[in-house]
C-alpha positions in Angstrom: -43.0 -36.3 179.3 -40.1 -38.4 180.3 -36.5 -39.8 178.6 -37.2 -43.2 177.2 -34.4 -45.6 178.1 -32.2 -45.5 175.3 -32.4 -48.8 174.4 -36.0 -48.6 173.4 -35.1 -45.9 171.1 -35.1 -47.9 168.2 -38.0 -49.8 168.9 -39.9 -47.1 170.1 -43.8 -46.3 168.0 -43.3 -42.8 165.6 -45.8 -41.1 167.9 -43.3 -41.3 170.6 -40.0 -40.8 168.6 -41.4 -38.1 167.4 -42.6 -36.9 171.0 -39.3 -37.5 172.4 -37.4 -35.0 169.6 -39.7 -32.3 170.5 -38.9 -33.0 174.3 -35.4 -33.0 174.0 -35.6 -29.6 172.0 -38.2 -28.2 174.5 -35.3 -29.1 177.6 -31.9 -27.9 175.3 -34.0 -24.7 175.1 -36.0 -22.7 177.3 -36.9 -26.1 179.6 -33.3 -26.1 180.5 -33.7 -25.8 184.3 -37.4 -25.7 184.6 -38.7 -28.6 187.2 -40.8 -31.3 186.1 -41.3 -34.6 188.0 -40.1 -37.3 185.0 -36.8 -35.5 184.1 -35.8 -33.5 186.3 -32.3 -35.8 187.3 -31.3 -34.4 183.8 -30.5 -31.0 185.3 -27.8 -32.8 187.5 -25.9 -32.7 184.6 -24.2 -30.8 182.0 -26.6 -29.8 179.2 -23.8 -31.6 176.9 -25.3 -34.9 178.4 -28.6 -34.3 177.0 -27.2 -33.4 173.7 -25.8 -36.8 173.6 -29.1 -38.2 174.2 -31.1 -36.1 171.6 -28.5 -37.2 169.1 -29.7 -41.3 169.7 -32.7 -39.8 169.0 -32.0 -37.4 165.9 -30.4 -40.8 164.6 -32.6 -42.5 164.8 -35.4 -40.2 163.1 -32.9 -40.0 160.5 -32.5 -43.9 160.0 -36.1 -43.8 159.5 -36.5 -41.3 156.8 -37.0 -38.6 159.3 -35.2 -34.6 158.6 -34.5 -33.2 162.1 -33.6 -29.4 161.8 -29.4 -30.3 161.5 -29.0 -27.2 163.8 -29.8 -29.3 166.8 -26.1 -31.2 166.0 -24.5 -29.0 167.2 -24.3 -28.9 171.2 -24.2 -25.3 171.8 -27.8 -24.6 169.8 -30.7 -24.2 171.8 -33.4 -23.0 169.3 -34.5 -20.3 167.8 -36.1 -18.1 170.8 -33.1 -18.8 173.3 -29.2 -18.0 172.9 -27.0 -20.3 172.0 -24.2 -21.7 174.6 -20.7 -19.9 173.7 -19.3 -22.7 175.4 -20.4 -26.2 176.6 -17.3 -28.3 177.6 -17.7 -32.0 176.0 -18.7 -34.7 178.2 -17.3 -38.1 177.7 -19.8 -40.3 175.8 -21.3 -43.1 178.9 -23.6 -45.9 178.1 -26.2 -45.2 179.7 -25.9 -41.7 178.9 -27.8 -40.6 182.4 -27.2 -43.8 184.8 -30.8 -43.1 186.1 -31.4 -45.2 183.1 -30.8 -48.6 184.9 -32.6 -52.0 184.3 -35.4 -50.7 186.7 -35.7 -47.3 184.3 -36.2 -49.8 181.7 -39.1 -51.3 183.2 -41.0 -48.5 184.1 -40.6 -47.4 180.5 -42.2 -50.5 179.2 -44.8 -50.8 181.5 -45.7 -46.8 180.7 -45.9 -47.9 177.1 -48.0 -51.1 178.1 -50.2 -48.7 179.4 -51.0 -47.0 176.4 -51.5 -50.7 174.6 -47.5 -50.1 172.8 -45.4 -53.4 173.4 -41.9 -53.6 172.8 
């Protein structure tokens, strides 16, 4: 699984919204730290970072009718099976959130989703 660019957020199919909650979950919790090829730049960062991303994408499942579980608003929660933080210093809010997520990041994005016939 991979981080869509944040600007397809709001375009992106409910197939893949929906993917892409469950993936952030899966990394705040016990995927934090555990290698996989597509996001591993996000353990270069603080955990708060990818807080800030899930909540683009908790947002936007909300804007579309959508009831994400409102413990994952809070930065420190991890899920139910993991501990939560008792501390996670805030990071300052950057657009992109992860500056992997560049014009090229874009593209790759759109041409994995042309892949599987999904044009944005």
């Amino acid at each position: 699984m991979r981080l869509w660019h944040e600007r397809i957020i709001p375009k992106l199919p409910r197939q893949q919204l929906l993917g892409q909650h469950r993936e952030c979950c899966a990394l705040r919790g016990k995927g934090w730290g555990k290698p996989h090829s597509t996001v591993n730049y996000v353990f270069d960062y603080s955990p708060y970072k990818l807080f800030q991303y899930h909540w683009l994408i908790m947002e936007e499942m909300k804007h579309r009718g959508y009831k994400p579980d409102e413990s994952w608003e809070s930065p420190l929660y991890r899920g139910k099976s993991i501990e939560a933080y008792t501390f996670l210093p805030e990071v300052e809010l950057e657009t992109p959130i992860y500056p992997q997520h560049n014009e090229d990041y874009l593209k790759e994005c759109l041409d994995n989703l042309a892949q599987k016939d999904i044009y944005l």
